[in-house]
C-alpha positions, 0 to 999 in steps of 0.5 A: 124518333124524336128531335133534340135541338133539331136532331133524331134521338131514340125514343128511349132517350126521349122516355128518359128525358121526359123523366128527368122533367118530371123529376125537374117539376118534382124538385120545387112542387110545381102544380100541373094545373092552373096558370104559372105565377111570376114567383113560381118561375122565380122560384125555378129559376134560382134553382136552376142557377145553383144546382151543379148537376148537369142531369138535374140542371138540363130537366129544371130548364126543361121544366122552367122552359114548358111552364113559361110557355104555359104561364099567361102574358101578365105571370111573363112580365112579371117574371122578366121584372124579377128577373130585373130585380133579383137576377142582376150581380151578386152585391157581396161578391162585388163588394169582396173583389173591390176589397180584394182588388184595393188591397191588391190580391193575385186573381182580384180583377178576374174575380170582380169581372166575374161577380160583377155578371148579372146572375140571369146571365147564367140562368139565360146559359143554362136554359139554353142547354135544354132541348128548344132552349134557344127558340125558348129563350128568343120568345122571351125576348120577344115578350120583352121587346113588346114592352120595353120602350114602356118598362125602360127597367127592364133594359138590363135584362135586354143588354144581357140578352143582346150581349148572350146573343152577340156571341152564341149567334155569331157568325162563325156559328152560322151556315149558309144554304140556299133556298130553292124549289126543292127546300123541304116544304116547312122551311119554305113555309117559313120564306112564305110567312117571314117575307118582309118586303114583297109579301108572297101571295101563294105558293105560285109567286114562291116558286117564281122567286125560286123555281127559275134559272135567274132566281136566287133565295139564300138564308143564314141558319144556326145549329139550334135552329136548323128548321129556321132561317134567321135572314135570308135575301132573294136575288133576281139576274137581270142585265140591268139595274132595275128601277120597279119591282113589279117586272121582278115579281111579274109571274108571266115574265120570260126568265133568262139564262142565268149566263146571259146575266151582268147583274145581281139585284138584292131586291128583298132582304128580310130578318125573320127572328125578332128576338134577334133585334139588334143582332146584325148579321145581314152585312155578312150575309150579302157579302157572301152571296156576292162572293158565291155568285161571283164565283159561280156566274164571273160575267156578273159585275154589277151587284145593286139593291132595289130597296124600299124607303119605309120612312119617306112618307113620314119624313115628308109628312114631317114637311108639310109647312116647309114649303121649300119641299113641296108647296100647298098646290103640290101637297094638294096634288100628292094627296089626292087619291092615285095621283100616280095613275094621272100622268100629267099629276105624276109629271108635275110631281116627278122633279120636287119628289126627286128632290125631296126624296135627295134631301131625305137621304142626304140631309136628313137626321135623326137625333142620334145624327144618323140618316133616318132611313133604316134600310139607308143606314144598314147598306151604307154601313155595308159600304154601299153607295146610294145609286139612284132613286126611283120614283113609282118603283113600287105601286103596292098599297104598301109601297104608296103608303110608306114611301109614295111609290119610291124605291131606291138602288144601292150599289155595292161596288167592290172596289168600294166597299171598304172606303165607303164603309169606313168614310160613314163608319167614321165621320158620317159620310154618305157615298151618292152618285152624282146623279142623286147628288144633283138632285139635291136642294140644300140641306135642311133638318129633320 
């Protein structure tokens, strides 16, 4: 048996596929040796977009799909700038709708919408109807991604591709599954190598995030990619809002039952397809796992994060000569070496880093106006309040490095979601605690 878009098919089926590729590669000449040039691809890729034969079609993208994977990282760039420059409308065809449009013909705004697609749009469709062409086509984009912010030309091939996988992962197309012990073993190899948060050790810290009672690991999949999780959050119960990860993830700790339970703590969340950078399903993924816990354990009223603050530290370096954050002594204090394991350093540092770490959330912008912490704009924009700040909640290498050791809660208040959502959605709003709120100076830019 072999696997087409994740399913068994009969080996004969794979023998015929196999021809049709071969037919696909006979079509344009292709060599089977040597290096893919960015003009061979080209090549097929025009093909590809004027051929009307379903059979044909699927062994062209098959063959277009193996000899870009084969093809050296130069020949892929190459292509994508083709691909920027000779893939975009179709100018004659616009031109004619415009003319057809101002002359007022029946079907003339239809047909403009329609030549005005750029052309790589249908080849990106059609490449992913060949077996592994959505993994294909998200690899691409991660050729793309590598070099985007230095080639900004290549930005329309990326809005085609963010607008191809706005729709085709779409929520509606998505499934959500839990991930336990019992997870087949290549799916969770995956957990293991996509961690992005909390890096997982070894098989031993996996099976201590998933194996016991008051652990919880859930993950969106789409049909094309039944083998790869596209999100997934890991979940502790506990019956309070924890302040450090470490008792979390703490492999000699005592579980509890998960009926003993008041809270649910979202304390990693991590995309694992960077292809899919821009294509945002996280909030649906933690709305419906609250709605699956609350159903399955109603005594727990409390769903928080214990979120990183991957900015801070830069932000706060950003500071250093504004010294109504922190002064020269406690700038020489913060740099010294494991100044965290100094309970009297740690003491004296607690109260300016509290406040440092309010303004940060609060009044720090970035130059779209937005607050700079990613992870702050994702739950904020869920409707998440911004709880508490914990500081020393993460003493990792890590954690110290990107944030000084803080780490913060944000509760998702039911009852609150929706106001909160919508006060940031529209004006900016930041939904804090009064505690995080009294811990603020007053603002300053960032």
């Amino acid at each position: 048996m072999i696997k087409v878009f994740g399913q068994e098919r009969p080996a004969f089926l794979g023998d015929l596929l196999d021809a049709v590729t071969e037919r696909g590669r006979a079509l344009l000449g292709l060599r089977e040796a040597g290096p893919v040039r960015a003009p061979d691809l080209a090549q097929l890729g025009e093909v590809l977009v004027s051929r009307r034969g379903e059979a044909s079609g699927v062994a062209l993208a098959q063959s277009f799909i193996g000899a870009y994977a084969a093809a050296p990282m130069a020949e892929r760039l190459a292509f994508l700038h083709l691909l920027a420059a000779q893939f975009g409308p179709d100018v004659s065809a616009v031109d004619t709708a415009i003319a057809a449009l101002n002359t007022g013909e029946p079907g003339a705004i239809e047909a403009l919408h329609a030549a005005s697609e750029p052309r790589r749009q249908e080849l990106f469709r059609r490449l992913n109807v060949a077996p592994g062409g959505t993994q294909a086509l998200l690899r691409m984009r991660e050729d793309l991604l590598g070099v985007l912010r230095d080639q900004p030309e290549l930005r329309p091939v990326n809005a085609d591709f963010t607008h191809l996988f706005g729709s085709w992962f779409n929520r509606g197309f998505l499934s959500l599954r839990q991930i336990d012990w019992t997870t087949p073993a290549n799916i969770l190899e995956k957990i293991i190598q996509y961690e992005a948060v909390h890096e997982i050790q070894n098989w031993d810290d996996l099976r201590n995030r998933l194996q016991p009672l008051d652990r919880r690991c859930y993950a969106f999949f789409h049909p094309q990619l039944p083998d790869e999780p596209l999100i997934f959050v890991e979940v502790a119960l506990t019956v309070d809002s924890p302040r450090a990860v470490a008792p979390l993830l703490n492999l000699t700790r005592q579980p509890i039952a998960a009926e003993t339970a008041t809270t649910a703590v979202f304390y990693s969340i991590s995309n694992t397809q960077r292809g899919l950078a821009g294509v945002s399903f996280g909030n649906f993924l933690i709305k419906q796992v609250v709605e699956l816990l609350k159903a399955e354990l109603p005594q727990v009223k409390t769903f928080v994060t214990l979120s990183p603050v991957p900015g801070f530290a830069a932000w706060l370096a950003g500071q250093r000569d504004n010294p109504s954050i922190l002064t020269p002594a406690q700038w020489q204090a913060l740099d010294t070496p494991d100044w965290h394991r100094d309970p009297e350093r740690a003491a004296a540092l607690a109260p300016v880093m509290t406040r440092a770490a309010a303004q940060y959330f609060l009044a720090a912008r970035d130059a779209r106006g937005r607050p700079v912490d990613a992870v702050a704009r994702f739950h904020l924009g869920n409707g998440a309040r911004l709880d508490r700040l914990n500081l020393l909640g993460d003493l990792s290498a890590n954690g110290m490095r990107q944030s000084h050791g803080l780490m913060v809660n944000y509760r998702y208040a039911l009852d609150a979601i929706e106001r909160n959502h919508e006060a940031f959605a529209e004006s900016g709003t930041i939904a804090a605690s009064d505690e995080v709120k009294r811990a603020a100076p007053s603002p300053v830019s960032s």
